[in-house]
N, C-alpha and C positions, 0 to 999 in steps of 0.2 A: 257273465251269464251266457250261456249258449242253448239255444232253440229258436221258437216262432212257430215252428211248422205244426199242422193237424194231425194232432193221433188220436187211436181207438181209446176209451177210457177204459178199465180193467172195472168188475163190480164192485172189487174195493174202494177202489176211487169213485166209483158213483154213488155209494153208502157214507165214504169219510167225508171226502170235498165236493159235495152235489152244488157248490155254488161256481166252483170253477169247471165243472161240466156243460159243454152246450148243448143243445135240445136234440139235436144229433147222438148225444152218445159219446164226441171227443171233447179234448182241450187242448191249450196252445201251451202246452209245460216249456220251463224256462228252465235248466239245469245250472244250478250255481256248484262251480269247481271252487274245493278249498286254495287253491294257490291263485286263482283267479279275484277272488273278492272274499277274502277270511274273516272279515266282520260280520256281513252278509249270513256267510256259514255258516260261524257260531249261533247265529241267534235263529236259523231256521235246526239245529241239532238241537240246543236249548229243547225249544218248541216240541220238539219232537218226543223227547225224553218226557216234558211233562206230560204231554198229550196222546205217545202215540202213531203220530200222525207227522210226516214228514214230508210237510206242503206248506207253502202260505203262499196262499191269493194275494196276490200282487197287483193294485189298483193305481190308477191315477191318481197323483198329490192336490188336492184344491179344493175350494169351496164350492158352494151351486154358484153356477154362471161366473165365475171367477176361470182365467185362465192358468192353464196349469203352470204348478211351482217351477222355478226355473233360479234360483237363488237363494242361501241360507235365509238370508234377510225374510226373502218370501215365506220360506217353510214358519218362520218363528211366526210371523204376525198369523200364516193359516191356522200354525198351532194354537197360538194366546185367544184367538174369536174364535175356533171349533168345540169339538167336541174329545177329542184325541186326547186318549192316557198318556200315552208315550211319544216322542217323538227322538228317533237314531239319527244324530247330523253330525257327519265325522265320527269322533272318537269320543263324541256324548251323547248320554242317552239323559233325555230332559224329562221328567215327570211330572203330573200335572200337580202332586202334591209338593 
């Protein structure tokens, strides 16, 4: 991924993704290159295609007051007590069903 920095939001992106806009007006976009992270990719093009919309909000991994994920192991046990449909770790994507 490449970014961090603050930029203007376009009214597109204040209409489509108003939760990753801050009260300002910008957001901190991350740009994921296809040769950089291609699993990543896929699944934000995926997204896109169904929705449209070629973004996803990118949060912290962890429970309340829980400190953030830092381990499969950790992801599995956040995933098995949350609330999360899906969970991408490596080259599985695990389903709650």
């Amino acid at each position: 991924m490449v970014g961090g920095a603050e930029l203007a939001c376009t009214e597109e992106m204040k209409r489509k993704c108003p939760a990753a806009v801050h009260i300002d007006g910008t957001a901190r976009p991350n740009f994921v290159r296809l040769e950089a992270n291609l699993s990543y990719y896929k699944i934000i093009k995926v997204y896109q295609e169904l929705t449209g919309i070629g973004a996803i909000l990118n949060t912290s991994f962890n429970m309340h007051e829980e400190p953030i994920i830092c381990t499969p192991s950790d992801a599995v046990r956040s995933f098995q007590s949350g609330s999360l449909d899906f969970l991408a770790l490596g080259n599985y994507l695990v389903s709650r069903d």
